[in-house]
C-alpha positions in Angstrom: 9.6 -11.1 11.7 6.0 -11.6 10.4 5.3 -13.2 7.0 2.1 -11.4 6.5 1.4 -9.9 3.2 -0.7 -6.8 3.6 -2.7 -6.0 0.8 -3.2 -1.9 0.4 -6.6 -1.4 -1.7 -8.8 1.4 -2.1 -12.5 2.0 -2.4 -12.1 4.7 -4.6 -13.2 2.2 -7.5 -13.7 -1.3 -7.1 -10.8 -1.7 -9.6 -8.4 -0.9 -6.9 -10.1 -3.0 -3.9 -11.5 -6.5 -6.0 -7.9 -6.9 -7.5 -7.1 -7.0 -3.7 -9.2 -9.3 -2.4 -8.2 -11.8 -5.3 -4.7 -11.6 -4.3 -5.4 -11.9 -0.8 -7.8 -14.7 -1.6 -5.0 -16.3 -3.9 -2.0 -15.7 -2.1 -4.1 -17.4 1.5 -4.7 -20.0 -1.0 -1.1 -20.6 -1.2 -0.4 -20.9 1.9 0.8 -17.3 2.9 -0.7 -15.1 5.5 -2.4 -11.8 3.9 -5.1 -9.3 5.2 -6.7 -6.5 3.6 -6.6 -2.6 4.1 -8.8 0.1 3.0 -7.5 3.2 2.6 -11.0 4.8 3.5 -10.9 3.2 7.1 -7.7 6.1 7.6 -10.5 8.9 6.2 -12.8 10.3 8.5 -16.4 9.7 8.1 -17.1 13.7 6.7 -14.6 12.6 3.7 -15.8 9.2 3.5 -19.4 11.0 3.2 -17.6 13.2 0.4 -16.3 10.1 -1.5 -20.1 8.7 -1.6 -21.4 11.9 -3.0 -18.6 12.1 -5.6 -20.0 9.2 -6.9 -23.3 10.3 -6.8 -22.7 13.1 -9.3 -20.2 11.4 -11.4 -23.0 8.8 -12.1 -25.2 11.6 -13.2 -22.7 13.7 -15.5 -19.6 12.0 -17.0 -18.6 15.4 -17.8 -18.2 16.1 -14.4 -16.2 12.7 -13.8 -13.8 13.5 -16.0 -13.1 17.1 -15.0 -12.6 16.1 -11.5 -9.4 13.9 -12.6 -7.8 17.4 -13.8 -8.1 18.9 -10.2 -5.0 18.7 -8.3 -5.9 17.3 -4.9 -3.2 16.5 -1.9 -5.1 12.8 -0.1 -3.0 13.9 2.9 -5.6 16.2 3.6 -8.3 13.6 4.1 -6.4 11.6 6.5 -7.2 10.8 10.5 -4.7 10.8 11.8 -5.2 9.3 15.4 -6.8 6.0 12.2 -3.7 6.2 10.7 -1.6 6.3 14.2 -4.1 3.1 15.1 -2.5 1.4 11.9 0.7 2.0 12.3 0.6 0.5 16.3 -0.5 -2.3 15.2 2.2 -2.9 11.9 5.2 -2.0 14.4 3.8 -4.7 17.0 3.1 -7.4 14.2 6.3 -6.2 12.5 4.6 -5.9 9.4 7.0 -6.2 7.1 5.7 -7.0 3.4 3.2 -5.2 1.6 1.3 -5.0 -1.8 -0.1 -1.2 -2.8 -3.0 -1.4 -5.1 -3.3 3.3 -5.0 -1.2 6.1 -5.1 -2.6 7.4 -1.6 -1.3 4.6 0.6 2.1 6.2 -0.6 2.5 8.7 1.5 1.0 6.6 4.8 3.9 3.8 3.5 6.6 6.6 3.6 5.7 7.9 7.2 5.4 3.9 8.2 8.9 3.0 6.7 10.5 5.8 9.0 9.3 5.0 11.5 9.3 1.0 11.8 12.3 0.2 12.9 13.0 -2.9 10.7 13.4 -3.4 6.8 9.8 -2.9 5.1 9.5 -4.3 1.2 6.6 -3.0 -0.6 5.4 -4.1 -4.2 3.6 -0.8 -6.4 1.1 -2.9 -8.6 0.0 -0.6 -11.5 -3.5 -2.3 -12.4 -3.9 0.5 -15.4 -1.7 0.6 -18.5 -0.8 4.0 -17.9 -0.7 6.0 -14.3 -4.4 6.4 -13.2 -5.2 9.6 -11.1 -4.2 8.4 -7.5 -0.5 7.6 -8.8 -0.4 11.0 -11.1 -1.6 13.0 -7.7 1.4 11.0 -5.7 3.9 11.7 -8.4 3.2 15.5 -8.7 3.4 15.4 -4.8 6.7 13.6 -5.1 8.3 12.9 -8.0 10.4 10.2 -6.8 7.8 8.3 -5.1 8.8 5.0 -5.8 12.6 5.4 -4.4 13.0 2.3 -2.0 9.0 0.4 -3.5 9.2 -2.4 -6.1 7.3 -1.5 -9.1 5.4 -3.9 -10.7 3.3 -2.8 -13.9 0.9 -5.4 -15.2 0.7 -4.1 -19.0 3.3 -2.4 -21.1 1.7 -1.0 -23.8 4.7 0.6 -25.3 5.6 -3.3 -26.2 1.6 -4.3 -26.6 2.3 -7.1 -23.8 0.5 -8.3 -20.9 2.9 -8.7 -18.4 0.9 -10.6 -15.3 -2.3 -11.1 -14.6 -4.6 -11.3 -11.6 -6.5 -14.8 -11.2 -10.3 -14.4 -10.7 -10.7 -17.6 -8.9 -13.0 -19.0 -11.0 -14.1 -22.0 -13.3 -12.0 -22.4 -16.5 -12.9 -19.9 -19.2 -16.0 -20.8 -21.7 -15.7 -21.2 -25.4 -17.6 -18.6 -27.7 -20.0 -21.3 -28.7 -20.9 -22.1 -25.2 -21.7 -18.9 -23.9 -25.4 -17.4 -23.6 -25.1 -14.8 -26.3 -26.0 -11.9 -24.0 -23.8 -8.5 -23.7 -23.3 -7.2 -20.2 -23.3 -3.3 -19.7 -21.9 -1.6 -16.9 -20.0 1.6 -15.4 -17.3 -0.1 -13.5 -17.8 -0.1 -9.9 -18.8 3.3 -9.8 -21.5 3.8 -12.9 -20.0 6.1 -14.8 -19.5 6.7 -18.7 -21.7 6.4 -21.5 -23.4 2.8 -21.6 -26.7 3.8 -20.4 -26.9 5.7 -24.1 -26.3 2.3 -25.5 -28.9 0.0 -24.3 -31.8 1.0 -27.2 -29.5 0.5 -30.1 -28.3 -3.0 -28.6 -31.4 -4.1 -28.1 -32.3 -3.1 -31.8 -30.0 -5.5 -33.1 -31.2 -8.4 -31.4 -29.2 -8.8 -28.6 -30.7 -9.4 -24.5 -28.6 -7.4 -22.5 -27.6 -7.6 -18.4 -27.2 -4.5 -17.2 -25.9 -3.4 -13.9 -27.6 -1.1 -12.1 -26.7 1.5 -9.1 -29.6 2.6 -7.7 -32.9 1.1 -7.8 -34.1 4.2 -9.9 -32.5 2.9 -12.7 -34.3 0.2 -13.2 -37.0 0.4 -15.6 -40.4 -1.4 -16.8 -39.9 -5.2 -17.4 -38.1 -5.3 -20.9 -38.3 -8.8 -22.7 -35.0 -10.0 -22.7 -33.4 -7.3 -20.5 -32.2 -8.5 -16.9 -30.6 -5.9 -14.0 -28.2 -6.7 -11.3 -27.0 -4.5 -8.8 -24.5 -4.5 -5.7 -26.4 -3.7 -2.5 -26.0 0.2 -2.8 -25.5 -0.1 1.1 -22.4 -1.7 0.8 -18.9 -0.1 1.7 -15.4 -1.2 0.4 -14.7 0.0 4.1 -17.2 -1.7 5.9 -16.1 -5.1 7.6 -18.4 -8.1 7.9 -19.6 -9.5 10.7 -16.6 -12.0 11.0 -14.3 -8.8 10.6 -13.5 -9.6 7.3 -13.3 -7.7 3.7 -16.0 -8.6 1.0 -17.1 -8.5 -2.5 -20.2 -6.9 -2.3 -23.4 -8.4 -1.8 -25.0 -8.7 -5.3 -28.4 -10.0 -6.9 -30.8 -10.0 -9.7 -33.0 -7.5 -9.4 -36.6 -6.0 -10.4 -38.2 -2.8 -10.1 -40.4 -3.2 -7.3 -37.3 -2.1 -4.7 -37.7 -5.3 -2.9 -35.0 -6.9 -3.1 -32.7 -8.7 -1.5 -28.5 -9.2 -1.9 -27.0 -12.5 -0.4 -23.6 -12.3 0.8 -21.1 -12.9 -2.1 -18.5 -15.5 -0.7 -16.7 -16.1 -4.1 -16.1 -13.8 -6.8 -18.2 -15.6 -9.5 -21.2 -15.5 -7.3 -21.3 -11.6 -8.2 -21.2 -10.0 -11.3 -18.0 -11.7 -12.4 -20.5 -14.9 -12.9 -22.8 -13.3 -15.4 -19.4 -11.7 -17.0 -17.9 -15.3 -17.9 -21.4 -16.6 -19.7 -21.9 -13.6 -21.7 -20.6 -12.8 -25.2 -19.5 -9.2 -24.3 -18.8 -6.7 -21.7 -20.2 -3.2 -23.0 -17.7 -1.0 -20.7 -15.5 1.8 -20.3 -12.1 0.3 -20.1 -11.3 0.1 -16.5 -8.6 -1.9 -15.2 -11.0 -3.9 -13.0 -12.7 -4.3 -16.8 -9.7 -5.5 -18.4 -8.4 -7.7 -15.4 -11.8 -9.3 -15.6 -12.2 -9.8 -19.5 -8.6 -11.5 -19.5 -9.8 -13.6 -16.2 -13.1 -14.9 -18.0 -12.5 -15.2 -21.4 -14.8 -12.1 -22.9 -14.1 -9.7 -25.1 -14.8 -6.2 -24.1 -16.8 -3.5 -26.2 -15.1 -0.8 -25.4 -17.0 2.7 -24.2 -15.6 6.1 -23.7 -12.7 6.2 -21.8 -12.7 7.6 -18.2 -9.8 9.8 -18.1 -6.0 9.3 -20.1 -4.9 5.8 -18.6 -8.2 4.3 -19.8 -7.7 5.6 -23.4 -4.4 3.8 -23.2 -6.2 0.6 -21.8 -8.2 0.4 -24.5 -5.7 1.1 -26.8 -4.2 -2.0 -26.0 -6.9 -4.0 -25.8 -7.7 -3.1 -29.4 -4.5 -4.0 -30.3 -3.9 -7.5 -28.7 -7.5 -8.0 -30.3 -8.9 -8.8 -27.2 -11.4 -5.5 -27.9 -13.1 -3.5 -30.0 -14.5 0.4 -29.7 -17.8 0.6 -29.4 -18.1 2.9 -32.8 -16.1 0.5 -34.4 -18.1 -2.4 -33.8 -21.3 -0.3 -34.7 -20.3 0.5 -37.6 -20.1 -3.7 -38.4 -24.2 -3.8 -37.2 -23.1 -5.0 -34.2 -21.5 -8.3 -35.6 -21.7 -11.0 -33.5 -18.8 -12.7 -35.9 -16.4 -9.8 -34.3 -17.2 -10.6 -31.1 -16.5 -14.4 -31.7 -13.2 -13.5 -33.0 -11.9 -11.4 -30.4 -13.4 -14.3 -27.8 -11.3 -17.0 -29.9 -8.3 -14.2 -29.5 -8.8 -14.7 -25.6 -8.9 -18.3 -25.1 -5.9 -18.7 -27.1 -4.4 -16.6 -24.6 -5.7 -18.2 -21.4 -2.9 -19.3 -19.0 0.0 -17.3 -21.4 0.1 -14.9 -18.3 1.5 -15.2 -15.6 -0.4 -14.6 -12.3 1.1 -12.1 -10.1 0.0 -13.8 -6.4 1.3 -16.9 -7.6 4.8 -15.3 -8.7 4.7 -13.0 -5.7 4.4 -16.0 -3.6 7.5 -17.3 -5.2 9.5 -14.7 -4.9 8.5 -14.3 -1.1 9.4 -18.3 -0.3 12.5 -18.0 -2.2 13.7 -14.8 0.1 12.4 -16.8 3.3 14.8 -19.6 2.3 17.6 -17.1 1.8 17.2 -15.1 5.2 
């Protein structure tokens, strides 16, 4: 049978497609075969073109972002299925047999694949939120008993306040407080949404330099003092390949206002926006799980922004409460202390290493049922 782990992301966020890559990255690392999926390479390109102007408007009213997660939707409906038939060829032949589900929507392609393979098929259900985020909730209204047969693996219990594995970020080891830049970070997650633009004139009041990602190069504004943008090419596709066939982080840069820029190729994850993440003091978010995977990964507190829907609200809740965050009003109401920030940064490093990576303990577990077959 083949070994090959298949790594099942989603380009619905880039909380559910990064995590995959650093698997993949970590797990080839370790000397196991893995390969990435996107979900949106089963869409066809009218739905893919629906995805990109969801986005669109969810960057310009949150309101709207958050409404959109109360809308029952069935995923099924968006599928090609002549793509997904493609897919499934090409499992049977490989005899795919392990797998690693980052969404809800590769649920119901899983099911119709496990039918219909022939041969035992093991799949892990990694929940990268604290709570269910809307993909799983969609699958679970769909199907109740969804993960019948699927090895769950949730990365938080909040219930307990614990951290249950964590996702390695591949990068140097994590900075001290006193030798990081002093700069906060404010973004929307991979898709710009939330509140932080609102945030960036009372920040700057207090005497902090900010880097700020933008989305579009409309966003950026006149040359502040202090004030640095970087952006993701706005071209890029989680389900685009590269030239060499293969998955990527997205092509990234500084960038100025005079729409001339340019976005190398981003071969390792600190060489994006993960790089100015782990100098900073802060990240000025909403509490994503990419956010939270990231702040553990690097060492830096997060500032914590409205929530994007009921499973952020509970990752933030338990970010306050490891004290590895702090809301945003909270913090305000301090005058932005940059003591609280050096606290909850001291909170982190303490914690560096107490988790244990979920590649590394996948790759365990899959060795030590090789040496039992």
């Amino acid at each position: 049978m083949n070994n090959t782990v298949t790594v099942l992301c989603s380009g619905f966020g880039l909380g559910f497609y990064v995590p995959g890559l650093l698997i993949e990255r970590k797990l080839k690392a370790l000397g196991i075969e893995a390969e990435i999926e996107v979900f949106e390479t089963l869409m066809s390109d009218s739905k893919k073109k629906l995805t990109d102007d969801s986005r669109k408007a969810y960057q310009k009213n949150f309101a709207v972002a958050l409404t959109s997660q109360k809308i029952p939707a069935d995923i099924r409906n968006s599928l090609d299925s002549a793509a997904v038939e493609r897919v499934f060829r090409q499992w049977r032949q490989e005899e795919r047999q392990h797998f690693i589900t980052l969404s809800g929507h590769w649920v119901h392609v899983m099911d119709r694949y496990r039918e219909t393979a022939g041969f035992p098929v093991y799949a892990d259900l990694l929940y990268i939120d604290a709570d269910l985020s809307p993909s799983w909730k969609n699958l679970r209204r769909l199907n109740p008993g969804y993960a019948e047969g699927y090895h769950e693996v949730n990365m938080y219990d909040p219930g307990k306040r614990q951290i249950l594995c964590s996702i390695d970020a591949g990068a140097q080891q994590a900075l001290p407080a006193s030798a990081r830049n002093g700069r906060l970070v404010v973004h929307g997650g991979g898709w710009g949404i939330g509140t932080f633009r609102e945030k960036f004139a009372a920040l700057e009041s207090a005497g902090y330099e900010l880097d700020i990602a933008a989305y579009s190069s409309e966003e950026i504004g006149e040359a502040i003092r202090g004030r640095r943008y970087f952006m993701n090419d706005p071209e890029w596709r989680t389900w685009l390949r590269d030239s060499s066939g293969q998955y990527t982080f997205p092509p990234f840069a500084e960038v100025t206002g005079n729409r001339d820029n340019h976005f190398p190729p981003c071969r390792h994850y600190q060489e994006g926006m993960y790089g100015v993440i782990r100098q900073a003091s802060a990240v000025i978010s909403k509490p994503g799980g990419g956010a939270l995977i990231d702040s553990l990964a690097s060492g830096t507190p997060l500032v914590l922004l409205d929530p994007f829907g009921p499973h952020e609200k509970i990752n933030s809740d338990l970010w306050v409460e490891l004290g590895y965050g702090i809301r945003y009003g909270e913090w305000a109401e301090t005058g932005f202390d940059r003591e609280e920030l050096r606290k909850l940064s001291d909170n982190l490093q303490s914690a560096i290493g107490r988790y244990p990576d979920y590649a590394a303990s996948y790759a365990e577990q899959l060795s030590a049922a090789e040496g039992r077959s």
